[in-house]
N, C-alpha and C positions, 0 to 999 in steps of 0.2 A: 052761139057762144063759141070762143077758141079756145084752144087748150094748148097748153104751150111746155115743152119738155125740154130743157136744156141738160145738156152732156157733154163731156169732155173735161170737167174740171179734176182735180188731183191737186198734186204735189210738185214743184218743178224747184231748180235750182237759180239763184240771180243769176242772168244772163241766158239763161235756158229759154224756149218756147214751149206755146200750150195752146190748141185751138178746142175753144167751144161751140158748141152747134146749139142752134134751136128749132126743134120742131113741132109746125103746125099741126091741129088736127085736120084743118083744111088748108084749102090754096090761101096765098097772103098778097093776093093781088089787088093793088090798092091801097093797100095799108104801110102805112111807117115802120119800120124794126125799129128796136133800138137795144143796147146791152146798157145796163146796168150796173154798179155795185156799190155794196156795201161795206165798210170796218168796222171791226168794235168799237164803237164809243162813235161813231163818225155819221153824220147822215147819207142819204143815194146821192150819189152823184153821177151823172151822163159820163157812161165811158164812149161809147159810139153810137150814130143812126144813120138809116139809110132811107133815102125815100122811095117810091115806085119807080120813078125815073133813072135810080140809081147815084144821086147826088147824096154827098156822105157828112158826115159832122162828125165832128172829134172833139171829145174834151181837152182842156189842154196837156193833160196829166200825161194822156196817152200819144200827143201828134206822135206821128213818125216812129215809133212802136208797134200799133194795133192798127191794124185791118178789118172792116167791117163789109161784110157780103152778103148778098142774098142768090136764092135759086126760086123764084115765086111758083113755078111747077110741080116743086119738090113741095114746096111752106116750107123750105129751111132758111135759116139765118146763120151767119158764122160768123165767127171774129179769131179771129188770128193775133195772139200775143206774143211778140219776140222782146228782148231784150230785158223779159223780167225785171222787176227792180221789189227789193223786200217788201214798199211802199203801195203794191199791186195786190197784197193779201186782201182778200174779201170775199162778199157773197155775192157771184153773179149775178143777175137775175134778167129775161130775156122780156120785153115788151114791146106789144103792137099795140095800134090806134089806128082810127081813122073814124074820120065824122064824131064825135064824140065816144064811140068806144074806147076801151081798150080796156088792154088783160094782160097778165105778165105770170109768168113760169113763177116756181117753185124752188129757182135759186140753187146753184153749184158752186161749193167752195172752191175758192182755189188759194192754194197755199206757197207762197216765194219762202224759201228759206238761202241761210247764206252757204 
Protein backbone atom coordinates (compact mmCIF):
# COMPACT_ATOMS: atom_id res chain seq x y z
CA UNK A 1 0.00 0.00 0.00
CA UNK A 2 1.18 3.91 -0.64
CA UNK A 3 0.65 6.62 1.26
CA UNK A 4 0.59 9.71 -0.23
CA UNK A 5 1.14 13.35 1.65
CA UNK A 6 0.62 16.28 -0.22
CA UNK A 7 2.03 20.01 1.04
CA UNK A 8 2.45 23.27 0.07
CA UNK A 9 -1.04 24.44 -0.29
CA UNK A 10 -2.18 28.03 1.41
CA UNK A 11 -3.26 31.04 0.44
CA UNK A 12 -1.73 32.94 -2.71
CA UNK A 13 -2.90 36.05 -4.61
CA UNK A 14 -4.24 36.14 -8.58
CA UNK A 15 -1.22 36.16 -10.43
CA UNK A 16 0.90 34.79 -7.61
CA UNK A 17 2.64 31.17 -7.48
CA UNK A 18 2.29 28.14 -5.24
CA UNK A 19 4.08 24.81 -5.56
CA UNK A 20 2.75 21.51 -4.12
CA UNK A 21 4.54 18.52 -3.33
CA UNK A 22 3.51 14.95 -2.92
CA UNK A 23 5.11 12.49 -1.08
CA UNK A 24 5.52 8.69 -1.23
CA UNK A 25 5.81 6.31 1.50
CA UNK A 26 7.91 4.41 -0.90
CA UNK A 27 9.64 4.78 -4.39
CA UNK A 28 6.99 5.67 -7.26
CA UNK A 29 8.77 3.82 -9.88
CA UNK A 30 6.48 2.77 -12.42
CA UNK A 31 3.50 4.36 -11.49
CA UNK A 32 1.57 7.42 -13.06
CA UNK A 33 1.30 10.77 -10.70
CA UNK A 34 -1.13 12.72 -11.23
CA UNK A 35 -2.65 16.22 -9.15
CA UNK A 36 -5.95 16.50 -8.78
CA UNK A 37 -8.73 18.88 -7.71
CA UNK A 38 -11.58 19.85 -6.48
CA UNK A 39 -14.48 23.12 -5.98
CA UNK A 40 -17.29 23.44 -4.18
CA UNK A 41 -20.15 22.39 -5.75
CA UNK A 42 -17.93 21.06 -8.83
CA UNK A 43 -16.63 17.43 -9.56
CA UNK A 44 -12.38 16.19 -9.82
CA UNK A 45 -11.03 17.18 -12.45
CA UNK A 46 -7.37 16.24 -13.87
CA UNK A 47 -5.10 19.25 -13.27
CA UNK A 48 -1.88 17.30 -14.35
CA UNK A 49 0.02 13.70 -14.86
CA UNK A 50 3.09 12.49 -15.38
CA UNK A 51 4.09 8.98 -16.56
CA UNK A 52 7.36 6.88 -15.70
CA UNK A 53 8.93 8.04 -18.76
CA UNK A 54 8.38 11.53 -17.87
CA UNK A 55 5.55 12.34 -20.53
CA UNK A 56 3.12 14.86 -19.14
CA UNK A 57 -0.77 15.79 -19.64
CA UNK A 58 -2.47 18.88 -18.86
CA UNK A 59 -5.83 19.64 -18.31
CA UNK A 60 -6.85 22.22 -20.38
CA UNK A 61 -7.73 24.63 -17.53
CA UNK A 62 -4.21 24.72 -16.43
CA UNK A 63 -1.95 24.34 -20.20
CA UNK A 64 0.80 26.73 -19.94
CA UNK A 65 0.24 27.62 -16.08
CA UNK A 66 1.15 24.47 -14.20
CA UNK A 67 3.98 22.34 -14.13
CA UNK A 68 3.80 18.73 -13.26
CA UNK A 69 7.23 16.79 -11.94
CA UNK A 70 8.32 13.93 -10.50
CA UNK A 71 11.78 12.71 -8.55
CA UNK A 72 10.92 8.71 -8.44
CA UNK A 73 14.08 8.34 -5.93
CA UNK A 74 12.77 10.82 -3.63
CA UNK A 75 8.40 9.24 -4.20
CA UNK A 76 7.99 12.89 -4.72
CA UNK A 77 5.60 14.56 -7.19
CA UNK A 78 5.37 18.49 -7.70
CA UNK A 79 3.41 20.82 -9.54
CA UNK A 80 4.13 24.12 -9.95
CA UNK A 81 1.29 26.78 -10.21
CA UNK A 82 2.05 30.27 -11.68
CA UNK A 83 -0.28 32.71 -12.78
CA UNK A 84 -3.08 31.98 -10.30
CA UNK A 85 -6.44 32.66 -11.45
CA UNK A 86 -9.44 32.90 -8.58
CA UNK A 87 -10.89 29.96 -10.79
CA UNK A 88 -7.86 27.56 -9.28
CA UNK A 89 -9.48 27.51 -5.78
CA UNK A 90 -9.86 23.83 -4.68
CA UNK A 91 -8.86 20.87 -2.93
CA UNK A 92 -5.64 19.38 -4.26
CA UNK A 93 -5.45 15.90 -4.11
CA UNK A 94 -2.15 13.87 -5.27
CA UNK A 95 -2.70 10.33 -7.18
CA UNK A 96 -0.79 7.31 -8.23
CA UNK A 97 -1.82 4.12 -10.30
CA UNK A 98 -0.38 1.58 -11.94
CA UNK A 99 -1.69 -1.88 -12.98
CA UNK A 100 -4.85 -1.51 -11.39
CA UNK A 101 -3.77 0.28 -8.23
CA UNK A 102 -4.02 3.41 -7.05
CA UNK A 103 -4.21 5.61 -3.94
CA UNK A 104 -4.48 9.43 -3.67
CA UNK A 105 -3.55 11.79 -0.63
CA UNK A 106 -5.55 13.58 1.67
CA UNK A 107 -5.93 16.66 -0.25
CA UNK A 108 -4.52 20.42 0.30
CA UNK A 109 -6.41 23.52 -0.03
CA UNK A 110 -5.32 26.05 -1.86
CA UNK A 111 -7.03 29.34 -1.99
CA UNK A 112 -6.64 32.39 -5.05
CA UNK A 113 -8.08 35.33 -3.71
CA UNK A 114 -8.26 38.76 -5.67
Amino acid sequence: QVQLVESGGGSVQVGGSLALTCKASGTIFGWTMGWYRQAPGKQRELVASIVPGGGTNYGDAVKGRFTISRDDVKGTGYLQMNSRKAEDTAIYYCNVHWRGEEYWGQGTQVTVSL
